[in-house]
ZAMAR-499934 format. One record per residue (C-alpha): residue in three letters; x negated, y, z negated. Coordinates in steps of 0.5 Angstrom, whole numbers, padded with zeros to 4 digits, always signed. Layout:
# ZAMAR-499934
alaXYZ
...
# end
This chain:
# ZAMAR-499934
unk-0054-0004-0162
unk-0054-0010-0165
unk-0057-0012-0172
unk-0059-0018-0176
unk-0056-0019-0183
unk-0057-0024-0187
unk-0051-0029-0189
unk-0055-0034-0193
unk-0050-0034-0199
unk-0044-0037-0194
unk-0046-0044-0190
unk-0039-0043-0187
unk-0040-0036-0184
unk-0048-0039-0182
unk-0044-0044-0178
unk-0040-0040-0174
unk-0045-0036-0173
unk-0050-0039-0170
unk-0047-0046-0168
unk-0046-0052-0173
unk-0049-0056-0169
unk-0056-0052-0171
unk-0055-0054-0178
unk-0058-0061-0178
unk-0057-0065-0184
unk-0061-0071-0184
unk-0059-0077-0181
unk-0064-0083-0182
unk-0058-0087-0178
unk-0061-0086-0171
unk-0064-0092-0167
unk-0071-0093-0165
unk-0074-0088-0160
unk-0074-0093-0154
unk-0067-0094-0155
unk-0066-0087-0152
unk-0069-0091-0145
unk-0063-0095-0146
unk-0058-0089-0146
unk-0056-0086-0138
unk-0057-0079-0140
unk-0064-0078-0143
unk-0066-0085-0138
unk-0065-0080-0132
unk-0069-0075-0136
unk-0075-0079-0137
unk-0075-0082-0130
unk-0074-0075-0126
unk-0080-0073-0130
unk-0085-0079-0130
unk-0084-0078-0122
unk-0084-0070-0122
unk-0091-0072-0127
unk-0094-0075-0123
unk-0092-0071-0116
unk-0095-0065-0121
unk-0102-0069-0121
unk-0102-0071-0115
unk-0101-0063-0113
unk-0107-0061-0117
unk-0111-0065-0115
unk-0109-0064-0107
unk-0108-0057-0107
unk-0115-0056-0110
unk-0119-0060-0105
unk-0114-0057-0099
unk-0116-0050-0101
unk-0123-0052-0102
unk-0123-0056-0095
unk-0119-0050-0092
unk-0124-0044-0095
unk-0130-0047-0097
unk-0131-0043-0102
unk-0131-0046-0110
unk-0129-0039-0112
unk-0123-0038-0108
unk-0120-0045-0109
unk-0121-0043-0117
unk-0116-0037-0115
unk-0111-0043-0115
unk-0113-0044-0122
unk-0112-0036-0124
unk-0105-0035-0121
unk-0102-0042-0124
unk-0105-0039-0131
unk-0102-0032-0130
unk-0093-0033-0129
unk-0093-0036-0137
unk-0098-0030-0139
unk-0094-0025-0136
unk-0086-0028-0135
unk-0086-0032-0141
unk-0082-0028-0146
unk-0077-0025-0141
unk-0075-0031-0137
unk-0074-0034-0145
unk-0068-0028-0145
unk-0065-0031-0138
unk-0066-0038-0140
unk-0061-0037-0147
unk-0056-0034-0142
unk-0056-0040-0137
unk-0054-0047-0138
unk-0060-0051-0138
unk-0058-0058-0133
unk-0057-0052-0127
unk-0063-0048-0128
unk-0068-0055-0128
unk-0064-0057-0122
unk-0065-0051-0119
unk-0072-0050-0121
unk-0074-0057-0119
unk-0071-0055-0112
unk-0074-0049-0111
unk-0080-0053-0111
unk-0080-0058-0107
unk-0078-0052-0102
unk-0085-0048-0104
unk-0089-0054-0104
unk-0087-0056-0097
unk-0088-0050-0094
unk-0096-0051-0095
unk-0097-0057-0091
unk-0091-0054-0085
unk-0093-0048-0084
unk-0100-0051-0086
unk-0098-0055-0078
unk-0095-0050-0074
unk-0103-0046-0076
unk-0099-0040-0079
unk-0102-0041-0086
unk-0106-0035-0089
unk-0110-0036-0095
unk-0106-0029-0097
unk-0099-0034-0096
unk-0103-0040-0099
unk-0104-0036-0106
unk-0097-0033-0105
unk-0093-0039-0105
unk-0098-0041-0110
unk-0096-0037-0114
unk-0089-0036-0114
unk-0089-0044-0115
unk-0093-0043-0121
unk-0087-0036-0124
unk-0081-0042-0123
unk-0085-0048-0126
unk-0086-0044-0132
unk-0078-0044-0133
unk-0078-0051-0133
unk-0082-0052-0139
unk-0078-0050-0144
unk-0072-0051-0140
unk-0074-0058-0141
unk-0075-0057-0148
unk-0069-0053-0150
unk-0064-0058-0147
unk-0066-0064-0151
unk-0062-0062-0157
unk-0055-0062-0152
unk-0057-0069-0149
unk-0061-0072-0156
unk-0058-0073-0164
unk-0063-0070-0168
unk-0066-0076-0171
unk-0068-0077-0165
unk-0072-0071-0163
unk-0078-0072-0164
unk-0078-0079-0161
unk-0076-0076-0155
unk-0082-0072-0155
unk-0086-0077-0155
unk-0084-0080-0150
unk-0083-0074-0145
unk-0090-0073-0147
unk-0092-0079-0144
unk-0089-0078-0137
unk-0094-0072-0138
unk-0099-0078-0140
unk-0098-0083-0134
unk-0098-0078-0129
unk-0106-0076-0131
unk-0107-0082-0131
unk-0104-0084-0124
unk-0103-0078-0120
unk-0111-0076-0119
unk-0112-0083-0118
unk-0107-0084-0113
unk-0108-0077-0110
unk-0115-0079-0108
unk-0113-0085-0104
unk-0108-0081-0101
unk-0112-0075-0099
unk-0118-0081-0096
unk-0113-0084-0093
unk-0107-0079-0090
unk-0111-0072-0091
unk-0109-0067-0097
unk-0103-0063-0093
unk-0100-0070-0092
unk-0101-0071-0099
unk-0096-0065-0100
unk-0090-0068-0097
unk-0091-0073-0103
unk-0091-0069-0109
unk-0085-0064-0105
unk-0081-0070-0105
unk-0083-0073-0112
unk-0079-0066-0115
unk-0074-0067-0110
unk-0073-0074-0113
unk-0073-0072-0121
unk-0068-0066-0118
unk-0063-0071-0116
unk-0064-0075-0123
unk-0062-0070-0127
unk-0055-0068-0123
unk-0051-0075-0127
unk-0053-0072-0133
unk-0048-0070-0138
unk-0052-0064-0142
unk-0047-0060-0147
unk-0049-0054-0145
unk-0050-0047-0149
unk-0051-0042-0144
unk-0047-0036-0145
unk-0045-0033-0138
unk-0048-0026-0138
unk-0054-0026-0134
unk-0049-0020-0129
unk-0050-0016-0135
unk-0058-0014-0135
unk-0060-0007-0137
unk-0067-0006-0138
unk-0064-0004-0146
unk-0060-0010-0147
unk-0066-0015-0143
unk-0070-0011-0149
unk-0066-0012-0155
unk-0065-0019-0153
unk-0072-0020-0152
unk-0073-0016-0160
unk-0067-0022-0162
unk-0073-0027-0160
unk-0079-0023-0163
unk-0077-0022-0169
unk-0074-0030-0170
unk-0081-0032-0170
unk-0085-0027-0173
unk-0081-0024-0178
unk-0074-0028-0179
unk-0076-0034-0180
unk-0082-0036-0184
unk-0082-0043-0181
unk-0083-0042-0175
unk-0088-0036-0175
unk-0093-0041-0179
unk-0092-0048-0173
unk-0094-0041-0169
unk-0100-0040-0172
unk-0102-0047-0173
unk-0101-0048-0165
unk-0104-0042-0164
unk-0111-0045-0168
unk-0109-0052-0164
unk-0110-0050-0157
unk-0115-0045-0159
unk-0120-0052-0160
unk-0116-0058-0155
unk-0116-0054-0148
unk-0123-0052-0150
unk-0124-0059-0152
unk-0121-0062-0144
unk-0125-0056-0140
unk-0132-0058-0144
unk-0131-0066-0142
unk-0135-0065-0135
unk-0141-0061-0140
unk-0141-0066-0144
unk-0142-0073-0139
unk-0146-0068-0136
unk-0151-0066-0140
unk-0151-0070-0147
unk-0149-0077-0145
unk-0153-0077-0138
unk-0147-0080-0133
unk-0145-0079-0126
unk-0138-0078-0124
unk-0136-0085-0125
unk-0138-0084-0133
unk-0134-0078-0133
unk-0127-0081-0129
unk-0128-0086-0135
unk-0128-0081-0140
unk-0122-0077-0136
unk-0118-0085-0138
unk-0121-0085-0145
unk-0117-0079-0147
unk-0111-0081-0143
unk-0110-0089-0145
unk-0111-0085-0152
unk-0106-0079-0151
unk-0101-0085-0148
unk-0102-0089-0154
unk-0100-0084-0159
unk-0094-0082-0155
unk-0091-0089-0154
unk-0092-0091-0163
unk-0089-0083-0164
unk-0082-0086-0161
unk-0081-0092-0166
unk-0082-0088-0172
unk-0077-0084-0176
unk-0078-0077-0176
unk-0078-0076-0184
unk-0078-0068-0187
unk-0081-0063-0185
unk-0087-0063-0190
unk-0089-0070-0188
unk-0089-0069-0182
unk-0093-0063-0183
unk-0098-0068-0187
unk-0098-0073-0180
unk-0100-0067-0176
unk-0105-0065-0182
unk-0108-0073-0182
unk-0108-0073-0175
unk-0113-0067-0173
unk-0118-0068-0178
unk-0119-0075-0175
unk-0120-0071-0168
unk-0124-0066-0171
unk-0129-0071-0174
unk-0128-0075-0167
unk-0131-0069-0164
unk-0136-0067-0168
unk-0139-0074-0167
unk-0137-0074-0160
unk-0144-0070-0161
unk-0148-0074-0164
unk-0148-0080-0160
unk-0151-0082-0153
unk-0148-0089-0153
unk-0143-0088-0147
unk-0138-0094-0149
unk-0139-0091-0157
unk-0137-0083-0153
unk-0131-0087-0150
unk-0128-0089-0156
unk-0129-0083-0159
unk-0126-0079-0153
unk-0119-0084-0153
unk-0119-0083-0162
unk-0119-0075-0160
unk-0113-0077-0154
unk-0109-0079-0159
unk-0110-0076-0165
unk-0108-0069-0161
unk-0103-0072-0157
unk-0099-0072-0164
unk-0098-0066-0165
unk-0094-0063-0159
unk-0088-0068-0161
unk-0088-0067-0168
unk-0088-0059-0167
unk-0083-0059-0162
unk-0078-0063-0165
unk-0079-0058-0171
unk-0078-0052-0167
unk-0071-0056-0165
unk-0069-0057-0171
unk-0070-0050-0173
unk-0068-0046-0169
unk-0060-0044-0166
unk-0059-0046-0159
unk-0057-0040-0156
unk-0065-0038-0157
unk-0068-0044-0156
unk-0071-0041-0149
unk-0074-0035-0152
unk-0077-0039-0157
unk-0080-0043-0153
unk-0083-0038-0148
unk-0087-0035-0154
unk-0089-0041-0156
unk-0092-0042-0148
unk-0094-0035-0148
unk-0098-0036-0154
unk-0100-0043-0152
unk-0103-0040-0146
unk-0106-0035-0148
unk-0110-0038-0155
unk-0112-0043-0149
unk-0116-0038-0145
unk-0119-0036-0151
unk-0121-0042-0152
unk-0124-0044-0146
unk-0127-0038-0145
unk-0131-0037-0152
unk-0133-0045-0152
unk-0136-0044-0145
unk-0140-0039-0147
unk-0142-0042-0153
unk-0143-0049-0149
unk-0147-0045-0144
unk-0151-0040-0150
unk-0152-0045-0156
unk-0151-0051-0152
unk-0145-0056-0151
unk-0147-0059-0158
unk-0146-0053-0162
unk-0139-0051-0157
unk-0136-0059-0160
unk-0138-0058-0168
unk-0134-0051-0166
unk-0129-0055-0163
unk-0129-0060-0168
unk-0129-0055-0174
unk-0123-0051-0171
unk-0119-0057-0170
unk-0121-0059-0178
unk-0118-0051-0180
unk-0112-0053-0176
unk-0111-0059-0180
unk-0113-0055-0186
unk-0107-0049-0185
unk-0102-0055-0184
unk-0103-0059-0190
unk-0103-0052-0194
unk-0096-0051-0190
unk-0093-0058-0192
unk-0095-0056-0200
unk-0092-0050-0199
unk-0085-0054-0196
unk-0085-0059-0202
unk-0087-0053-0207
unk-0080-0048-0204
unk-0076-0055-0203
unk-0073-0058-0197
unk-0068-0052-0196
unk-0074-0048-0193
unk-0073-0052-0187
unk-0066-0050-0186
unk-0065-0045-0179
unk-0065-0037-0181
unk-0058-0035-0180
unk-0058-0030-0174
unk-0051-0027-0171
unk-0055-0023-0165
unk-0056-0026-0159
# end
């Protein structure tokens, strides 16, 4: 069995031990975030998930109406929802154990191309009439368990492409992959399935994966992996999932309280994003145009935020701790004004100042967690904070929708609005604890185990 000392008196051993690379010094050096598009390497990843962005908006939208066109039933296409939700709930921290053990660039080629052979399944088998709903929901769901591999795959592999002053750049700009996606994809999806019908639409996302596989093939990634995934006994999958655990919660002290800051962040934001058709229905009176504008509204100001992350320098931890703090104040007063207004114009205002006081946060975290943690467990990491994530979001839509449904959309947004208020609290007393301890309380824990 293996321990965990602490060797915190001898840096020397602390390198050797978790890898030089994961003791970052500060480095103000790096260029502008943009200039990261100009390097081949981070430029392929960012083309391959712009276009697989967009192929996953485009799915969402397709297989929704496919499923509800092939069944009629609103409460089966909504089965497609809960088999998405489940894999990252219920795989999420063993398939961070594989993910440390397996050099990243392989794994997100294989998953990129497993998924195109998934979703392509769907509309072949959709034309030799032998798709059952039971073989839909199938391939759904397995879609669903490998696509939750890739994000944290994704994430883990930027310290081996990008230098550490440029992680929370990068970020931003893979996040406004993300962004142009909602922005492009369900519009281009509802052309597509007027036009060629929502099976055919398929044929188009398979392909976008299939293209961001082959963008990742060039890429030169300084891998971590350790070969040892032939060698997984129960106990020793156990163990590594323990060495994992305990980094978050108990080891490093750093890294557990961004877990409970995301924690209190999704519990608000998902909620907020599920609660948007409530609130162009029943409190500023406006059709489903009005609520395609509000969708924009909150994409135009995630994307803006997004694209300004990448020109700024990182700076410490404590100050961007007090970004994130500033940031989700402004969104939680936005949404509780969001309430208080009829004016459509004056709510889309609102709604793009919310986008893009929240898209602040993610970048900012995940470069954090980056910094902070040893390559070697950056796959458990992450799943955790994915399993946490996912898990606060159900929360979240479950407890703002009953009270949206009990109390009234107004009083589901003040609660909304109060929580992401609290999440803007907690960070701001995080970052006065982070000057109070000095900037030593940001260096990563050492750690031997695997």
């Amino acid at each position: 069995m293996s321990r965990w000392p602490f060797q915190s008196r001898n840096l020397a051993m602390m390198r050797r031990s978790i890898g030089a690379s994961t003791v970052h010094q500060p480095d103000q050096r790096g260029p502008s975030g943009w200039r990261l598009l100009k390097t081949k390497d981070f430029a392929l990843l960012f083309a391959g998930q712009a276009i697989s962005q967009i192929g996953d908006s485009l799915n969402k939208v397709a297989l929704l109406w496919f499923v509800y066109t092939l069944t009629g039933s609103a409460l089966k296409m909504t089965v497609v929802g809960l088999l998405q939700t489940l894999p990252p709930l219920l795989f999420g921290p063993l398939i961070g154990v594989y993910l440390d053990r397996w050099p990243k660039k392989p794994v997100m080629i294989a998953v990129d191309l497993v998924r195109t052979v998934l979703i392509l399944l769907i509309p072949l088998l959709y034309a030799c009439d032998a798709l059952t709903l039971e073989r839909l929901y199938l391939l759904v769901f397995v879609t669903a368990v490998v696509s939750t591999i890739f994000g944290p795959a994704l994430a883990s592999s930027i310290p081996l492409i990008v230098p550490r002053s440029q992680f929370t750049a990068a970020n931003a700009l893979l996040q406004s992959t993300t962004n142009v996606g909602l922005l492009v994809g369900p519009a281009v999806s509802g052309v597509g399935i007027a036009l060629i019908g929502a099976q055919n639409v398929l044929y188009v996302d398979a392909a976008t994966f299939f293209v961001s596989a082959l963008c990742l093939m060039p890429i030169r990634m300084r891998e971590s992996g350790t070969p040892t995934g032939a060698r997984a006994e129960t106990q020793r999958v156990l163990q590594e999932l323990q060495v994992g655990f305990r980094f978050v919660f108990l080891q490093h002290r750093t890294v557990f309280l961004l877990m409970v800051t995301a924690a209190l962040f999704t519990l608000g934001s998902s909620a907020f994003v599920f609660l948007l058709p409530v609130v162009a229905k029943q409190l500023l009176q406006v059709g489903p145009v009005g609520m395609g504008w509000l969708w924009s509204a909150l994409g135009v100001g995630m994307l803006a935020a997004s694209v300004s992350l990448a020109w700024l320098k990182p700076g410490e931890l404590r100050e961007r701790l007090r970004m994130i703090a500033g940031s989700l104040a402004v969104a939680g007063l936005a949404v509780c004004g969001l309430g208080l207004v009829d004016l459509p114009i004056v709510s889309a205002a609102l709604v793009v100042v919310i986008g893009g006081s929240t898209a602040m946060f993610t970048p900012l975290v995940w470069a954090m967690l980056q910094e902070l943690t040893p390559e070697r467990l950056l796959g458990r990491v992450f799943t955790t904070f994915s399993t946490g994530g996912m898990s606060t979001a159900m929360a979240g839509m479950a407890g703002f929708g009953w009270a949206a449904d009990s109390l009234g959309p107004l009083a589901s947004l003040m609660g909304i609005g109060l929580t992401l208020l609290a999440t803007a609290a907690v960070a701001e007393l995080f970052s006065r604890r982070q000057s109070a301890e000095g900037p030593t309380s940001s260096s990563p824990a050492p750690l031997l185990a695997r």
